[in-house]
N, C-alpha and C positions, 0 to 999 in steps of 0.2 A: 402832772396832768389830771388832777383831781379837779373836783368841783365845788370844793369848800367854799369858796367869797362867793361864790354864783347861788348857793342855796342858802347860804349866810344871811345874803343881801335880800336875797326872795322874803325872808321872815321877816326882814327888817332890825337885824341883830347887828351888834356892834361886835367886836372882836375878842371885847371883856366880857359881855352879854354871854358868845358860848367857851369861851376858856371857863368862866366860872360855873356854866353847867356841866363841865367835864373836869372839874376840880383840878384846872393846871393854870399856871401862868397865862398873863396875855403873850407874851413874848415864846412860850412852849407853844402858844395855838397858833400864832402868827407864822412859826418854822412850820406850822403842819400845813397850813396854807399855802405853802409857798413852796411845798415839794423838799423843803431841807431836810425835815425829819419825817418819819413812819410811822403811820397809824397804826396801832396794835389790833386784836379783832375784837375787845371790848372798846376803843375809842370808834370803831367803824359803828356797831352796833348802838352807841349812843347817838352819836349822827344822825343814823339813819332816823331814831325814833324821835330825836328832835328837829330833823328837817324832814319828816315822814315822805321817805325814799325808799330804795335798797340799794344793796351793796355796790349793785352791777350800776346803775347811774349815778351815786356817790362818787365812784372812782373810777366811773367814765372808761368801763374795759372796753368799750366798742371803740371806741379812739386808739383804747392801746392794741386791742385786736388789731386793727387797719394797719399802724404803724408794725407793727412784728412781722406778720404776715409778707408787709411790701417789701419788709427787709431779705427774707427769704426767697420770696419770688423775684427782688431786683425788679420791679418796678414800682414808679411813682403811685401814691395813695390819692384816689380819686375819693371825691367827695359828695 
């Protein structure tokens, strides 16, 4: 539930463009895109400063807030 191709795509970057400002593979940043694999707290921190964010909209915790929450209280997340 992150927001990486959403702020990717805002710069106008290509998927080689930020693997290779975070010194990994295309195919490492593409898992991280894609929810397969985990950001560490220096890859979040790169992020942020290459797609000038923070943490909290980078990885969309308002989204995950809603979702945990509904889970807890059993009911539907309203929007």
């Amino acid at each position: 539930m992150n927001k990486l191709k959403e702020f990717r795509e805002k710069k106008g970057l290509s998927q080689r463009d930020v693997a290779k400002t975070m010194n990994l593979s295309q195919a490492q940043y593409w898992r991280l895109e894609k929810d397969l694999s985990l950001l560490n707290t220096n890859q979040i921190f790169q992020l942020c400063k290459l797609f000038d964010c923070t943490p909290n909209e980078l990885l969309d915790f308002k989204t995950h807030y809603k979702v945990i929450m509904s889970d807890v209280l059993d009911e539907p997340i309203k929007k």
